[in-house]
DRENVEXTI-216762 format. One record per residue (C-alpha): residue number from 1; x negated, y negated, z. Coordinates in nm, 3 decimals, decimal comma. Layout:
# residues N
+-----+---------+---------+---------+
!   n !      px !      py !      pz !
+-----+---------+---------+---------+
! NUM !       X !       Y !       Z !
...
+-----+---------+---------+---------+
***
This chain:
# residues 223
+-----+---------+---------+---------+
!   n !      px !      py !      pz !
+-----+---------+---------+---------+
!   1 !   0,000 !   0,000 !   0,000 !
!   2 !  -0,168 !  -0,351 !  -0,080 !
!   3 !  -0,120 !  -0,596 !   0,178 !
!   4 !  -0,127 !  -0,972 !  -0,021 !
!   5 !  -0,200 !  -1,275 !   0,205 !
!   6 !   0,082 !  -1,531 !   0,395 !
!   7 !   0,111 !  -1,818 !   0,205 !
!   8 !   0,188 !  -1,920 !   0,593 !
!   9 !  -0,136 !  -1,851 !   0,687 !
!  10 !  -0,432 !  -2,153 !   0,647 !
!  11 !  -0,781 !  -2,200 !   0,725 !
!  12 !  -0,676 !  -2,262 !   1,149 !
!  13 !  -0,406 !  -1,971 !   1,097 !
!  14 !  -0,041 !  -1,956 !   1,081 !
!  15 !   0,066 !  -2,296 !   0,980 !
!  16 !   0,343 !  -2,432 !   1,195 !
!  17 !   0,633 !  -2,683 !   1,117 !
!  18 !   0,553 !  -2,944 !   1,444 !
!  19 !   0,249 !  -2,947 !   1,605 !
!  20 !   0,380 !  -2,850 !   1,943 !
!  21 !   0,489 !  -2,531 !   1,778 !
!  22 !   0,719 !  -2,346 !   2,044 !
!  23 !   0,516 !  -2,567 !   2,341 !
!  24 !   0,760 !  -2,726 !   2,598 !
!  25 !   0,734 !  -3,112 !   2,614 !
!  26 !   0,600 !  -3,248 !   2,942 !
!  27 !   0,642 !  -3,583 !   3,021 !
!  28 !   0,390 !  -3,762 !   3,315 !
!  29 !   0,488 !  -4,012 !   3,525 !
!  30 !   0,403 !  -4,229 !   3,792 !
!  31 !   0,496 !  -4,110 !   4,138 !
!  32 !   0,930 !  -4,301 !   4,179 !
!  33 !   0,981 !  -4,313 !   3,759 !
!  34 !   1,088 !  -3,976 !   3,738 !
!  35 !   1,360 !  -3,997 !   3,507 !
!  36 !   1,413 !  -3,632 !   3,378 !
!  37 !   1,740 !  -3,577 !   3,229 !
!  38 !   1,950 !  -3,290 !   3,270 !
!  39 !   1,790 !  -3,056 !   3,030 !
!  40 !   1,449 !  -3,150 !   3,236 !
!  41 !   1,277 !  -2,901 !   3,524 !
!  42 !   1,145 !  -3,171 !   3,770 !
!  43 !   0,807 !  -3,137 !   3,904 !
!  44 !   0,679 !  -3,364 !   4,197 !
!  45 !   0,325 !  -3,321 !   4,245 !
!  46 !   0,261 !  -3,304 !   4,642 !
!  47 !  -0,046 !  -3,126 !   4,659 !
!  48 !  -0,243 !  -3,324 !   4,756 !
!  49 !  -0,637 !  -3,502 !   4,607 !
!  50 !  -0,834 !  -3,185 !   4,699 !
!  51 !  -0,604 !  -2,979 !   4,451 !
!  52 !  -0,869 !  -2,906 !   4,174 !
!  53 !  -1,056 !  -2,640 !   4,028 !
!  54 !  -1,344 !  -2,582 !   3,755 !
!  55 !  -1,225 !  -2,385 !   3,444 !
!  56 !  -1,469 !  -2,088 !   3,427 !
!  57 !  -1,749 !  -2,198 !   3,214 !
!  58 !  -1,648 !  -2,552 !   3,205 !
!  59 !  -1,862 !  -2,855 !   3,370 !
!  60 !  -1,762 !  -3,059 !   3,729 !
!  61 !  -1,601 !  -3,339 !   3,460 !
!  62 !  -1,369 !  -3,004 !   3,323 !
!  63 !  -1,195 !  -2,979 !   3,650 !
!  64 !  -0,788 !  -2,939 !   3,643 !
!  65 !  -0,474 !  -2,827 !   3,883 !
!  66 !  -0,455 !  -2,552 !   4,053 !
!  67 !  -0,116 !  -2,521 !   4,259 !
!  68 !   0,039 !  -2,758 !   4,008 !
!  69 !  -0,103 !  -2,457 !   3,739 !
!  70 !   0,109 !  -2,253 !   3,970 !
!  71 !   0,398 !  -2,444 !   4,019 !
!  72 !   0,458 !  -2,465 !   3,666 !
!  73 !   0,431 !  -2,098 !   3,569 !
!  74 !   0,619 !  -2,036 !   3,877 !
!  75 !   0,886 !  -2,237 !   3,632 !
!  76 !   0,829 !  -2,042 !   3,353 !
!  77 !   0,863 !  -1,736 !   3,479 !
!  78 !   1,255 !  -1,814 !   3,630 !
!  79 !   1,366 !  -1,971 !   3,314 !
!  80 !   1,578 !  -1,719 !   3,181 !
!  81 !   1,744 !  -1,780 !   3,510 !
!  82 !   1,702 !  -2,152 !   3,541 !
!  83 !   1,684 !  -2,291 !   3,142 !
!  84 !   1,490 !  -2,623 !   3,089 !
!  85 !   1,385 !  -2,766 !   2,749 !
!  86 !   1,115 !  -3,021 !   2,932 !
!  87 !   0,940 !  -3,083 !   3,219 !
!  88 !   0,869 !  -3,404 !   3,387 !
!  89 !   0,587 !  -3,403 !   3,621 !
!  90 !   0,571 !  -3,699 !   3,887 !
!  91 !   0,249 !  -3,769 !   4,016 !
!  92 !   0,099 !  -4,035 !   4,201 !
!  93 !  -0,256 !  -3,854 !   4,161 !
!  94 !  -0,521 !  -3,870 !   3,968 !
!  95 !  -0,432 !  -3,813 !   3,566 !
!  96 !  -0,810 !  -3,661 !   3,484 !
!  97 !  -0,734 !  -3,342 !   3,626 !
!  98 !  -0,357 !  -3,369 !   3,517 !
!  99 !  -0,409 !  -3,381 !   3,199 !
! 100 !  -0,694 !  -3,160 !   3,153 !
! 101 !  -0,473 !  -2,873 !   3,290 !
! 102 !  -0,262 !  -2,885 !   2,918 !
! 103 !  -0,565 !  -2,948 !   2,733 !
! 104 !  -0,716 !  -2,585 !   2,707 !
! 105 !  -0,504 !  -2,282 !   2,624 !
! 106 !  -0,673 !  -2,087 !   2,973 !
! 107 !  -0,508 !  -2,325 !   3,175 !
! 108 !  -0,137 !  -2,402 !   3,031 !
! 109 !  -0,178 !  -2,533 !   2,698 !
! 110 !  -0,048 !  -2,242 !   2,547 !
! 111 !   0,282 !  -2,286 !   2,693 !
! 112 !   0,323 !  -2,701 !   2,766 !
! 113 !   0,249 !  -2,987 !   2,519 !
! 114 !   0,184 !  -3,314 !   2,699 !
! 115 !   0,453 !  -3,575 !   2,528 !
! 116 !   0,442 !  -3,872 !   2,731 !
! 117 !   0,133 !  -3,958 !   2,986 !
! 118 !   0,099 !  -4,352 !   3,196 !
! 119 !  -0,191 !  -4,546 !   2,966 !
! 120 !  -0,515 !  -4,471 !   3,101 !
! 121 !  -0,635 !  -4,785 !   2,946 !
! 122 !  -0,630 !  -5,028 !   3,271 !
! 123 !  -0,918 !  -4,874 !   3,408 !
! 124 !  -1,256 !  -5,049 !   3,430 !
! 125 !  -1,456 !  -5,001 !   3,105 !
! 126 !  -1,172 !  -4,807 !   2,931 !
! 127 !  -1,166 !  -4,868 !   2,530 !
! 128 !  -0,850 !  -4,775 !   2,341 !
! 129 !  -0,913 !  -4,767 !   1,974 !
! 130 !  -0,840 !  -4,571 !   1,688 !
! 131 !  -1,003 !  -4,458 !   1,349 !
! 132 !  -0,850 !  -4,426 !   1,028 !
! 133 !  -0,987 !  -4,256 !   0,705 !
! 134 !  -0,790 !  -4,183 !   0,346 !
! 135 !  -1,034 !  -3,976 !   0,224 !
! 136 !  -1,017 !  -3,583 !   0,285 !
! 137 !  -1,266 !  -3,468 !   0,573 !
! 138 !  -1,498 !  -3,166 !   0,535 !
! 139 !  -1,424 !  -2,960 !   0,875 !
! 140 !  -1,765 !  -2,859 !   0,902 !
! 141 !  -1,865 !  -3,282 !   0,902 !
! 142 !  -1,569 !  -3,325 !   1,127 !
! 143 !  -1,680 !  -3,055 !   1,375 !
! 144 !  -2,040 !  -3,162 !   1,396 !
! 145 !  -1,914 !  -3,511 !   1,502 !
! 146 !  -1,711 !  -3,438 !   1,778 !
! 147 !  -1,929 !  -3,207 !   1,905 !
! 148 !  -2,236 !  -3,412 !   1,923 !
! 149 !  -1,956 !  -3,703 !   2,051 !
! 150 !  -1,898 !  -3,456 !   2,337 !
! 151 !  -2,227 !  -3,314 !   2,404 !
! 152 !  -2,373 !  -3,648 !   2,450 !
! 153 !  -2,065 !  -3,851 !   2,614 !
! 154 !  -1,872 !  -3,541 !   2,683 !
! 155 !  -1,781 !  -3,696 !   3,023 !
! 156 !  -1,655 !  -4,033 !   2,864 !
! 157 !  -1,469 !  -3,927 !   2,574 !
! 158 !  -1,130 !  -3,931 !   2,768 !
! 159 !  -0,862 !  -3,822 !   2,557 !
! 160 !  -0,907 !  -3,772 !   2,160 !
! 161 !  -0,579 !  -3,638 !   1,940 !
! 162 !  -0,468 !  -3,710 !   1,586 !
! 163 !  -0,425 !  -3,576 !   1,229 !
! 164 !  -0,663 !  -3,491 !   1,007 !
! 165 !  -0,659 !  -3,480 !   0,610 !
! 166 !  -0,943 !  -3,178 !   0,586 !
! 167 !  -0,990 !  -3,027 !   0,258 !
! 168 !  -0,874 !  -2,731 !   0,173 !
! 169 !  -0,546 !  -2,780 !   0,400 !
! 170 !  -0,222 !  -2,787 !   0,227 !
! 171 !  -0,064 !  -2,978 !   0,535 !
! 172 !  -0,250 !  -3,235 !   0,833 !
! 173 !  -0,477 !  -3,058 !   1,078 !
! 174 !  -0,354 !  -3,157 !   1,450 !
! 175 !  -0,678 !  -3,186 !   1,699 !
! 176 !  -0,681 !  -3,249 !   2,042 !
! 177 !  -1,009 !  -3,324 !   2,281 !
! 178 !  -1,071 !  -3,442 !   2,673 !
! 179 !  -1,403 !  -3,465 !   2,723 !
! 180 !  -1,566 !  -3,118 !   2,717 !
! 181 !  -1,240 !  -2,974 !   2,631 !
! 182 !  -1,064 !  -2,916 !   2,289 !
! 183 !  -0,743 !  -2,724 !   2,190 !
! 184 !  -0,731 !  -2,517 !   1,851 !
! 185 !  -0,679 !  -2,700 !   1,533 !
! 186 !  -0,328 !  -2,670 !   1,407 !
! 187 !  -0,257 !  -2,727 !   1,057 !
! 188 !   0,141 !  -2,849 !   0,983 !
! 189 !   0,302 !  -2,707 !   0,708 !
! 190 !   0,350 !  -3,064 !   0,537 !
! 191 !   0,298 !  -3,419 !   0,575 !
! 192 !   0,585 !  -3,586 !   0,728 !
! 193 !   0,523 !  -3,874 !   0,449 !
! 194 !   0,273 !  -3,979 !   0,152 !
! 195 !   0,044 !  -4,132 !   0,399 !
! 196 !  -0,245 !  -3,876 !   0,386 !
! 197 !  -0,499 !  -4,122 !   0,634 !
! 198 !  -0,681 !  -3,940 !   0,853 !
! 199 !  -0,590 !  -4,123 !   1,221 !
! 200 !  -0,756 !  -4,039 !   1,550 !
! 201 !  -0,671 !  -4,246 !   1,887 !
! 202 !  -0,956 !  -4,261 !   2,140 !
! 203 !  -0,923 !  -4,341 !   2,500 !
! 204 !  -1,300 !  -4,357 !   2,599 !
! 205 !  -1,494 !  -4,499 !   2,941 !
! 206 !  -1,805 !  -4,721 !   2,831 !
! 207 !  -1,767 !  -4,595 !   2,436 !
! 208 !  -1,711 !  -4,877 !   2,237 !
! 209 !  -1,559 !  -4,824 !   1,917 !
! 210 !  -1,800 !  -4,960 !   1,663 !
! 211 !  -2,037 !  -4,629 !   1,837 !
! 212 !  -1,826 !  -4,392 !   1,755 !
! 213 !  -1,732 !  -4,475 !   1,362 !
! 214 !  -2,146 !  -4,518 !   1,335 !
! 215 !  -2,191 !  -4,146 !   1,403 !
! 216 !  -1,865 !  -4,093 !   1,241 !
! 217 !  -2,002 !  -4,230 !   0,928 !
! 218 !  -2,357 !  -4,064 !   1,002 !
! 219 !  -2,275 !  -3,739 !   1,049 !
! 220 !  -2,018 !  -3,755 !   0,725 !
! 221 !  -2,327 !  -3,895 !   0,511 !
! 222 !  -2,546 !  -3,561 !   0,634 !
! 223 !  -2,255 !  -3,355 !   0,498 !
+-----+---------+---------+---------+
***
């Protein structure tokens, strides 16, 4: 029996129609904003500062939630029981750690998808910027700029997600990075319009923008 390809399946696997794929939403906020709606499973973070833990492998900067971790698959696991189609989380705690718990699939980014999150940008030596490109990306290029980004800044590249035109892909290419960590490439199935720019927002500490498109544009031109 000959087994032909997907036409499904791309370069980062099975292409998917949104780039949360089957992920529940989860929407941060500030400790008295919860506002969750009735189709929302409520989450009020009470466990206190010294709630953290090191992903296995990961640096001290890579830390993330540990009852909070547990908390939420304690959710998961009654929702047949207890249905939800989001999750609001209100925290009055530090968002490093927050946030890094849905930005690696061993911690809970294989089941949540981080929707809405308080701007980081109102801490000292915070820059908020982002980076357009229209023409197509080689992966390989892409990949060697992120990850000399993060080997060298790791610790101050804060939160880094966008789209990506890469050649080769029928549909945009999702990525998502804080600091050390990174979530798998997704490509969509389409582009929601005829814009095909490539567009990635930055939230980085002491990183000023103008550094980052110069090794951008360096590592491109090595390519």
């Amino acid at each position: 029996m000959k087994h032909f390809p997907s036409s499904d399946i791309g370069m980062f696997g099975r292409r998917q129609r949104y780039p949360r794929g089957h992920r529940i939403p989860v929407n941060i906020v500030r400790g008295g904003d919860a506002a969750g709606g009735p189709d929302a499973a409520l989450v009020i973070d009470h466990f206190g500062t010294d709630d953290v833990m090191p992903l296995p492998g990961g640096c001290e900067c890579c830390a993330v939630r540990d009852k909070l971790q547990s908390a939420l698959r304690q959710l998961l696991s009654e929702r047949d029981n207890k249905p939800f189609a989001r999750v609001t989380i209100e925290t009055g705690n530090d968002l490093g750690p927050v946030l890094r718990t849905f930005a690696t699939e061993r911690a809970l980014g294989a089941e949540f998808y981080v929707e809405t999150a308080p701007n980081l940008s109102g801490v000292d030596g915070i820059h908020h910027f982002e980076l357009t490109d229209d023409v197509p990306l080689s992966w390989d290029a892409f990949s060697r700029f992120i990850s000399t980004l993060t080997t060298l800044r790791g610790a101050d590249v804060l939160h880094v997600k966008g789209i990506l035109n890469i050649a080769g892909c029928r549909g945009p290419v999702v990525v998502h990075f804080m600091q050390h960590l990174a979530l798998p490439p997704v490509e969509l199935q389409a582009w929601p319009d005829d814009d095909r720019a490539s567009r990635l927002e930055f939230i980085t500490r002491w990183i000023a923008e103008n550094t980052v498109r110069d090794l951008f544009d360096g590592v491109r031109k090595l390519a």
